[in-house]
Backbone as CSV, one residue per row, in Angstrom:
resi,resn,N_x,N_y,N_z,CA_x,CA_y,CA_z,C_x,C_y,C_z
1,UNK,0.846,-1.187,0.000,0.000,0.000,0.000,0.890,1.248,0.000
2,UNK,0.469,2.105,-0.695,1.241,3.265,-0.920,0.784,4.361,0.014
3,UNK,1.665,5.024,1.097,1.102,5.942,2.205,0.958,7.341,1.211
4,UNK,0.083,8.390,1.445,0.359,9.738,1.272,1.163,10.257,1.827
5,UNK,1.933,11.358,1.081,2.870,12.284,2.387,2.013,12.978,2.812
6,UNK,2.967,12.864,4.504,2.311,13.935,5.224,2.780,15.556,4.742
7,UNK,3.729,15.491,4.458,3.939,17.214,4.173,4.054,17.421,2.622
8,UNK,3.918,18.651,1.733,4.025,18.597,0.792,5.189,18.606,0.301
9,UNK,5.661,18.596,-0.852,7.428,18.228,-1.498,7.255,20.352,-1.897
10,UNK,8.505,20.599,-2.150,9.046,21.869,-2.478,8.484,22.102,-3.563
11,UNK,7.974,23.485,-3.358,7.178,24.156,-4.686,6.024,23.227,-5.160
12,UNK,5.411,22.187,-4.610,4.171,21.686,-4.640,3.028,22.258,-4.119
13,UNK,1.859,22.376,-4.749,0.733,23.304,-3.975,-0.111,22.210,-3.108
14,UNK,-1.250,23.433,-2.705,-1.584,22.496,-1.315,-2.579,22.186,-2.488
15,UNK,-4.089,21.531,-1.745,-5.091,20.995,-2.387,-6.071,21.910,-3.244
16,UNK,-6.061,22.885,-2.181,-7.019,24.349,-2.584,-6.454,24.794,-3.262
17,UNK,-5.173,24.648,-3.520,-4.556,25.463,-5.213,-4.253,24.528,-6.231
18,UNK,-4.886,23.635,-6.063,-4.558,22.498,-7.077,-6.254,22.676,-7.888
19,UNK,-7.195,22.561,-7.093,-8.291,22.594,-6.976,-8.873,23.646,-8.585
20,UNK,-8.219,24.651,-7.416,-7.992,26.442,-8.522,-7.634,26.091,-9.443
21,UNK,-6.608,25.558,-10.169,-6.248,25.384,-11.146,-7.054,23.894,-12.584
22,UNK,-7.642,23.323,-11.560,-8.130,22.507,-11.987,-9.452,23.447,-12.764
23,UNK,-9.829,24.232,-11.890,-11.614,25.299,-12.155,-10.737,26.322,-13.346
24,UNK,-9.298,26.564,-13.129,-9.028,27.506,-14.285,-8.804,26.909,-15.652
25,UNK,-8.724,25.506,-15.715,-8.595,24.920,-16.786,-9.857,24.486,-17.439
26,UNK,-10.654,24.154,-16.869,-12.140,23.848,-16.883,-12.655,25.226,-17.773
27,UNK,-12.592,25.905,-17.112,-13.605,27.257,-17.266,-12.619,27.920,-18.817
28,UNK,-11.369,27.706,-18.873,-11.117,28.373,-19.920,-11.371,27.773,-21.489
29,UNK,-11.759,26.278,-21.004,-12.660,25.688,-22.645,-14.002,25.075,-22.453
30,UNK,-14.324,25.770,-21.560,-15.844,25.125,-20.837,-16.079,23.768,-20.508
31,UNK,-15.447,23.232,-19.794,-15.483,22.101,-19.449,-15.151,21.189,-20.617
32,UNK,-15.187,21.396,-21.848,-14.551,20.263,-22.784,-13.398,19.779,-23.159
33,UNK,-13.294,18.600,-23.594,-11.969,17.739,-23.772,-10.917,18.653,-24.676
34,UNK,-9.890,19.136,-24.243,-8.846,20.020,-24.612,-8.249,19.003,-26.053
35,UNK,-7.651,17.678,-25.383,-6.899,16.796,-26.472,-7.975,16.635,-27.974
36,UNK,-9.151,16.660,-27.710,-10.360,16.434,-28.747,-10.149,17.799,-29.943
37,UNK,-10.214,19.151,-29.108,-10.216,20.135,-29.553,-8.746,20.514,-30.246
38,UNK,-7.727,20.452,-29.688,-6.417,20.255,-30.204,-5.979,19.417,-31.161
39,UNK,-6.148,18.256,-31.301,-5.843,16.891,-31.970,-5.386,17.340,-33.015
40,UNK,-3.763,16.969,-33.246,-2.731,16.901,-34.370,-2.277,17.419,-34.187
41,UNK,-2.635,18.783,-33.258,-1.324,20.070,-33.042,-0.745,19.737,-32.178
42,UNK,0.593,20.723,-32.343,1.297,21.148,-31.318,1.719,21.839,-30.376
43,UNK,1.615,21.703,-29.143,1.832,22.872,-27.723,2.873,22.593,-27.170
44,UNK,3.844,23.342,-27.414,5.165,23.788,-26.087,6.011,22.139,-26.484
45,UNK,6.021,21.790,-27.723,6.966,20.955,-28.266,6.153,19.954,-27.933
46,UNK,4.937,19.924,-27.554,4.144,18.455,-27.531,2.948,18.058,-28.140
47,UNK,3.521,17.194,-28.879,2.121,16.765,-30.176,0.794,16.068,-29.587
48,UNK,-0.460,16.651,-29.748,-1.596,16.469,-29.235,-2.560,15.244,-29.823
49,UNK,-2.445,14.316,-29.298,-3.463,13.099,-29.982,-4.480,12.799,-29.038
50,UNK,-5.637,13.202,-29.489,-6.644,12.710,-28.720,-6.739,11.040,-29.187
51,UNK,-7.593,10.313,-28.046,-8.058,8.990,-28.043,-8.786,8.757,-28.820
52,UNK,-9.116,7.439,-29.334,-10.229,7.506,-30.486,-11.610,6.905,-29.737
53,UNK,-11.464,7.120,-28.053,-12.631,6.926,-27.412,-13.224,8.242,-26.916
54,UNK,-12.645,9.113,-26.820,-12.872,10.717,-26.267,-14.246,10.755,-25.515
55,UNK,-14.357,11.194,-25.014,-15.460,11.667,-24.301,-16.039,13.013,-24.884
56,UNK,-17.275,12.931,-25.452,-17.327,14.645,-26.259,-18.202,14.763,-25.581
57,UNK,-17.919,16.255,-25.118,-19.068,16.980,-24.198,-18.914,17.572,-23.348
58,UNK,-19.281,18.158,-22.097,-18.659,19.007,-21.131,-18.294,17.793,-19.898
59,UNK,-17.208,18.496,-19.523,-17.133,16.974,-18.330,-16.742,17.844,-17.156
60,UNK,-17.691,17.070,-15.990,-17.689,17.378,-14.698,-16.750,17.672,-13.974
61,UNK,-16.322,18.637,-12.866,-15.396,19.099,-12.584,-15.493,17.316,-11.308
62,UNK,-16.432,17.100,-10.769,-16.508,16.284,-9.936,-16.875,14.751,-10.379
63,UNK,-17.037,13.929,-9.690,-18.285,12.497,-10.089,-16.317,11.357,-10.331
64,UNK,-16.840,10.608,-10.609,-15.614,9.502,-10.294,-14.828,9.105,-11.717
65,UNK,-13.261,8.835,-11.429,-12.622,9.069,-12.447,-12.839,8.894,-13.979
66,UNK,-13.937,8.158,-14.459,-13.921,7.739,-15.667,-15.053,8.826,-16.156
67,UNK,-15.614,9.576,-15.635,-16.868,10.532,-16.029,-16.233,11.745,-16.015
68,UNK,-15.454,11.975,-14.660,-14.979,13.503,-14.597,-13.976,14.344,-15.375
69,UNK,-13.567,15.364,-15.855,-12.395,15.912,-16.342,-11.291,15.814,-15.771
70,UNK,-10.039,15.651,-16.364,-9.161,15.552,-15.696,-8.251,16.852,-15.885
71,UNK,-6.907,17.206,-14.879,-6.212,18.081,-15.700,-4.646,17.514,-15.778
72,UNK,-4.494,17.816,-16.723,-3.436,17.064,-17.824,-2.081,17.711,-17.799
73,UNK,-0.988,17.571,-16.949,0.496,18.228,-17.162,0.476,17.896,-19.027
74,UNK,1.231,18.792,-19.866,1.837,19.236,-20.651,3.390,18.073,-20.202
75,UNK,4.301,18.870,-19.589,5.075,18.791,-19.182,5.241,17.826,-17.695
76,UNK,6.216,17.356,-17.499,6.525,16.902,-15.978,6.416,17.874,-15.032
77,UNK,5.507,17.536,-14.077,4.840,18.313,-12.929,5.624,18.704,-11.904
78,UNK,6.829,17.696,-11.691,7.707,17.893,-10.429,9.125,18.693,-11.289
79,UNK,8.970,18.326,-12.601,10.410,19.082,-13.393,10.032,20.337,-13.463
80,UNK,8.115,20.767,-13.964,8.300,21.943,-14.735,7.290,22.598,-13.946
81,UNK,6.922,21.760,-12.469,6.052,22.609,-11.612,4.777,22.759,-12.491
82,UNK,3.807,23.139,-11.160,2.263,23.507,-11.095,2.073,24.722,-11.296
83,UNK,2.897,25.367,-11.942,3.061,27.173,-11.981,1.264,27.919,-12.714
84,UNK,0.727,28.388,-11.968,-0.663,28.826,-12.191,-0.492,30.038,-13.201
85,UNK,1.046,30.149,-13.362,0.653,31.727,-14.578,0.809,30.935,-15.983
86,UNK,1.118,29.942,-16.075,1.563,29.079,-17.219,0.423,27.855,-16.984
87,UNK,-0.991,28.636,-17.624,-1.476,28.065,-17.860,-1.607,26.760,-19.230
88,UNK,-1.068,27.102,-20.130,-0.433,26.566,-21.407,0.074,25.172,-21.175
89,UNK,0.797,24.661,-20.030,1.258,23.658,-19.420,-0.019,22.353,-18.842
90,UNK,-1.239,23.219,-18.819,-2.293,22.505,-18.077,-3.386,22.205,-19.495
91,UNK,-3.463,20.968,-19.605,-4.701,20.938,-20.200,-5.948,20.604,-19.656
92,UNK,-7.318,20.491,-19.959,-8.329,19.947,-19.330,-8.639,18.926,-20.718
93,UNK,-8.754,17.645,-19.946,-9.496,16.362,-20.885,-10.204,15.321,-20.125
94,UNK,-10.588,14.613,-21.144,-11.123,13.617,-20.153,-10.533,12.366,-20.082
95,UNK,-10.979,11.108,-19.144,-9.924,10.158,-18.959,-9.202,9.091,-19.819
96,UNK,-10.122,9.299,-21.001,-9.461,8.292,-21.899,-8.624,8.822,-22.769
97,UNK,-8.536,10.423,-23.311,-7.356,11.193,-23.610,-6.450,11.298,-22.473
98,UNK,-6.121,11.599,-21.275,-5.484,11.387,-20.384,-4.898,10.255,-20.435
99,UNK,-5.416,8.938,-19.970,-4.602,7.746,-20.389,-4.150,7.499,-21.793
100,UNK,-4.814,7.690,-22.858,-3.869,7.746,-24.229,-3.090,8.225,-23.862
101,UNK,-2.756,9.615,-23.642,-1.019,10.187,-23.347,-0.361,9.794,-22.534
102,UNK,-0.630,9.101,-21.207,0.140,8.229,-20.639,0.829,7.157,-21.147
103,UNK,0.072,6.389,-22.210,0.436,5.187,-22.717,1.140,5.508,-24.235
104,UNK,1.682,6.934,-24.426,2.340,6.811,-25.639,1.393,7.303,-26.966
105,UNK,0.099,6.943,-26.950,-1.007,7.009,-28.213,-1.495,5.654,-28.471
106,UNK,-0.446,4.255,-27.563,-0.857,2.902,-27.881,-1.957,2.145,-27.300
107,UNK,-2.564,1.640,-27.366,-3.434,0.827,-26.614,-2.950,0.315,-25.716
108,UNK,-3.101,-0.098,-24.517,-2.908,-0.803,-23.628,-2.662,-2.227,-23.761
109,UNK,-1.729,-3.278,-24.068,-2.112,-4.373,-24.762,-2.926,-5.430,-23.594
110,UNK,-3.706,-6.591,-24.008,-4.229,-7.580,-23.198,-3.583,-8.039,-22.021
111,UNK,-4.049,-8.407,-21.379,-3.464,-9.389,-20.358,-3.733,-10.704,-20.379
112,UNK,-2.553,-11.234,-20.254,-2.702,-12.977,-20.865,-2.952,-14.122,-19.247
């Protein structure tokens, strides 16, 4: 089992500014899937592929991970920080564009 830290790491925000930033990403494409709206371009040297499951539509700031919006580092979070004036770094999507960019653009393969 993996513990939470108790204290936060350097230049990490607390919850309530994570929160903020989550409502500033939301609100600046109205709640819709950023990777959907982007798809093929490029931001800050990173090529945008939405999933070919996307979620189209406005997605909830709240409700449980596979329904809600997520917000999306650009960049490595602990390399290039949570910096709230660089918004450009944050996308808002939903979870199956989120996991596409985790996984490269590949499918996840089976489990045998």
């Amino acid at each position: 089992m993996i513990r939470p830290r108790k204290t936060l790491r350097r230049g990490e925000p607390t919850e309530a500014e994570k929160q903020e930033c989550r409502i500033k990403a939301r609100t600046r494409v109205r709640g819709m899937c950023e990777y959907h709206m982007l798809d093929g371009t490029e931001v800050l040297g990173v090529r945008i592929e939405a999933s070919p499951h996307c979620l189209i539509g406005p997605l909830p700031l709240e409700g449980d991970l596979l329904t809600r919006g997520h917000l999306c580092h650009l960049k490595g979070k602990r390399v290039y920080g949570w910096r709230e004036s660089d918004v450009q770094r944050h996308l808002w999507g939903c979870f199956e564009c989120h996991r596409w960019e985790h996984q490269g653009g590949k499918p996840c393969p089976p489990k045998s």
